[in-house]
N, C-alpha and C positions, 0 to 999 in steps of 0.2 A: 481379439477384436474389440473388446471393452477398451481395454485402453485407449485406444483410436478413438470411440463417442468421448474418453474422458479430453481428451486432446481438444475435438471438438467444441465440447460447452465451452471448455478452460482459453478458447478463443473467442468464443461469443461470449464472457464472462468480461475479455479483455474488452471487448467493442463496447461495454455495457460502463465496465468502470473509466473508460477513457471521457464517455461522454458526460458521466456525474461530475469527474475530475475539472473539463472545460462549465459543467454548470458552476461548480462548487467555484472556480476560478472569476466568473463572473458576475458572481454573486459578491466574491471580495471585494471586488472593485465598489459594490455601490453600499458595502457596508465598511466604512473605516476604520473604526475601534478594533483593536486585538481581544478577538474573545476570551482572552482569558481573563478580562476584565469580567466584573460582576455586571450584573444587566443585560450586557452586550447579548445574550444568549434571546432575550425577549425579542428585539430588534431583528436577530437572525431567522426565527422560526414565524416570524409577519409576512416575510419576502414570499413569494413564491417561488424563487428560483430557488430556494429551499427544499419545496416540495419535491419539483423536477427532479432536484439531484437526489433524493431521496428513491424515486423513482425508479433511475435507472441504478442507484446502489442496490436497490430490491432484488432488480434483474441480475446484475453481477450475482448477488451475494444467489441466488435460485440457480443458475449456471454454474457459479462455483461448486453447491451443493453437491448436483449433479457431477462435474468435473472429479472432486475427489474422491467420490464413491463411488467410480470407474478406475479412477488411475494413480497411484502414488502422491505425493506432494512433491517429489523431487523431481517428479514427470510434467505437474500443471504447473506448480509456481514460473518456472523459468520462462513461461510464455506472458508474464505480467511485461518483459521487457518490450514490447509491441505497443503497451501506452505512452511509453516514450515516443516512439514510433508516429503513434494517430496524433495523440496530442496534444505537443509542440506547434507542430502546423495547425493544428486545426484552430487553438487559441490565438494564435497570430492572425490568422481571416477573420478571425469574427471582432479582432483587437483592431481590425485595421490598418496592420502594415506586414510585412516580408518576413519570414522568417531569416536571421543573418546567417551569415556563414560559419559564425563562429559555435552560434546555437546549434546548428547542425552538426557541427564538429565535436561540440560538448555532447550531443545525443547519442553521436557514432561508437565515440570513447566510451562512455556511459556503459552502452551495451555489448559494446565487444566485451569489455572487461567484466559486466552481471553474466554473459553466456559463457565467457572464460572460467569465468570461478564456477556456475554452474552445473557446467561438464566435467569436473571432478567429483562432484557429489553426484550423479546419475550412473547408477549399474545396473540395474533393472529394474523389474515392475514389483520386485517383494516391497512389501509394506504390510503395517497393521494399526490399531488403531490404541488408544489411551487407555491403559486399567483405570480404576476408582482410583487409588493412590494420584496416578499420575493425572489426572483428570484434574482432582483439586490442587496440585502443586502448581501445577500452570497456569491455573486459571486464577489465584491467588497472586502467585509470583507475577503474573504478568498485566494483575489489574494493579497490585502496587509500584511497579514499576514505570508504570505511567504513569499513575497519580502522582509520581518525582516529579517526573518530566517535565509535566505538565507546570507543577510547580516552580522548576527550575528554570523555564521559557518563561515563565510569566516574572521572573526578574531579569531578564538580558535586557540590558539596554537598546540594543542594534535590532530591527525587524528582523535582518538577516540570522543572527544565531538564534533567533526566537522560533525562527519560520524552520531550521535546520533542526534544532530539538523536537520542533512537533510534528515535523513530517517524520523524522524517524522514529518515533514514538508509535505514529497512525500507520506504520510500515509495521512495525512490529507487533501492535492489534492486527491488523488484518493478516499477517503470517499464521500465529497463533489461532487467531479464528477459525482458520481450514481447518489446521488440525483437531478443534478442538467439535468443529461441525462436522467431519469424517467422522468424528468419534458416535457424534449424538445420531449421527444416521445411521450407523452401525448397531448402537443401541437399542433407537424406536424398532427397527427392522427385525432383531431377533424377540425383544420384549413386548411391544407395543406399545400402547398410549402411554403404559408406565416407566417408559421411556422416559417420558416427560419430565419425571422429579431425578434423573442422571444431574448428577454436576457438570459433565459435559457442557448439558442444554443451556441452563442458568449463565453458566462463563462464555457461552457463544455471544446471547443476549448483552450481556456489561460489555464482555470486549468491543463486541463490533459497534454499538452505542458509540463506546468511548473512542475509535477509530475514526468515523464517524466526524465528531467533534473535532479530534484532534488533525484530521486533513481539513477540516473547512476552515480551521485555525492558521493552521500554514502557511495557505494561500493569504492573509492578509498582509498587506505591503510587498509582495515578492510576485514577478510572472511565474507563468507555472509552470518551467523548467526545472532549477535547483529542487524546490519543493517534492513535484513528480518524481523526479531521477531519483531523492532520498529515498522516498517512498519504496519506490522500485524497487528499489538495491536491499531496502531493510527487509522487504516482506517475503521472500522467498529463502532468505538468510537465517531468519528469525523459524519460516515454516522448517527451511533443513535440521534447524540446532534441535528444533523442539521432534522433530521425524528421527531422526538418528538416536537421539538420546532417551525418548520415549516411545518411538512408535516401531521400533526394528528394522528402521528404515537403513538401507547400504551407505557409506561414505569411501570414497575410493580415494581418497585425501593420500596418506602416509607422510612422510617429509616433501616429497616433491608438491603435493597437493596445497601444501603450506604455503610453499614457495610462487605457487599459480596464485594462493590468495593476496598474499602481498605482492606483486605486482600488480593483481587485478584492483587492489585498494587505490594502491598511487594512481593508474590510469581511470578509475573512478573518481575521485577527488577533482583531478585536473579535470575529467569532461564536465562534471559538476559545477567546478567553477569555471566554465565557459558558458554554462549556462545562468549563472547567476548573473553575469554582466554583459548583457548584450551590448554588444558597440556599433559605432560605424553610423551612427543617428537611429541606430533600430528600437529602441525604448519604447513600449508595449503605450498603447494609448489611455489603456486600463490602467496605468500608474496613477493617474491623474484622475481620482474616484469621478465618476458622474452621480449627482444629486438621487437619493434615494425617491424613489415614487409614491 
């Protein structure tokens, strides 16, 4: 029956981060610098839509909590692909025009192909949670691995591979974070307060900080299609590798499971890039920043 409530939150999780995603989205719009410029970061935290998204990230991230301390990671992540889902649309009403056909089309793809690959890594409800060792590898590895990232977007010429580096960056922070908060609630729970000094807890905090950051990044210059879809795609990918390889988590992969993932890549790609170029006069109103307040 646990699993079921974890199922649960890990849906009101998704409602939670859909709606940060659309604040975070609209917030782009009225801030135009790429933060990963110097400054930009003072500018961002004045806004209040700032706050907002901050808000319902709390919620997510209180939901998730809950979520993965019911149910495996290869059980909750795979229901992230449902923010592609809310949205799409929902950024398109509030932008002011239709969602296209093509966007939808990119969204379809998108998720057949994350629940394709998905359902190869899902065999049951076993799971466990991170040793000490593996606690700080991860959380190390995956705070420098961003810090690349982050680096390495902040010299792309093109919004578009700038907005693709740090949405998959902030996909694979918030992967890693499940795991690494499954961990820290597993630890408060048998330890207590002294839980608290876990390197779990610590790596939660940077990560999702830095996730954080690196999704309200993404959305600059870009609707919130590509960016989402990356996101999507990295974070339950990023939760699998770090579940399987440190958590005891099951992977039913073998060579055929290989073969579901690349397929699932090329059909991800291509819904992605239907989402990056919307056609047909549909061009998000929000390209076009409105004057900050």
């Amino acid at each position: 029956m646990g699993i079921w409530w974890g199922i649960l939150f890990g849906l009101l999780s998704c409602t939670a981060y859909t709606a940060a995603a659309v604040a975070q989205r609209r917030l782009a719009v009225r801030v135009r610098a790429p933060l990963t410029r110097r400054g930009e970061l003072t500018t961002l935290v004045r806004h209040p839509l700032w706050w907002v998204s901050l808000v319902f990230n709390g919620g997510r991230a209180g939901f998730q909590v809950a979520a993965v301390s019911l149910a495996p990671l290869t059980v909750v992540q795979p229901l992230g692909v449902l923010v592609l889902v809310f949205g799409i649309p929902w950024s398109a009403r509030l932008g002011g025009r239709r969602v296209s056909r093509e966007e939808w089309r990119g969204a379809a793809f998108t998720v057949v192909a994350l629940g394709a690959l998905l359902a190869v890594t899902v065999t049951g409800d076993r799971g466990g949670v991170l040793d000490d060792t593996g606690s700080i590898a991860v959380g190390l590895g995956t705070v420098a691995l961003l810090a690349l990232t982050a680096w390495a977007a902040d010299r792309r010429r093109t919004a578009a591979w700038r907005s693709y580096l740090l949405a998959g960056a902030a996909g694979v922070a918030f992967g890693v974070s499940s795991a690494t908060v499954k961990t820290a609630v597993s630890v408060i729970g048998e330890t207590g307060a002294v839980g608290l000094l876990h390197s779990s807890v610590a790596a939660t905090a940077v990560i999702a900080v830095f996730g954080l950051l690196l999704a309200q990044a993404a959305y600059q210059g870009m609707d919130i299609g590509a960016p989402l879809g990356i996101t999507t795609i990295a974070n339950p990918v990023a939760a699998a590798i770090v579940g399987v390889a440190f958590m005891d988590e099951a992977y039913a992969g073998d060579w055929w499971g290989g073969a579901v993932a690349a397929v699932c890549a090329v059909l991800a790609a291509y819904g992605i890039r239907l989402l990056t170029v919307p056609q047909n006069g549909a061009a998000d109103k929000s390209r076009h920043p409105e004057p900050a307040p």
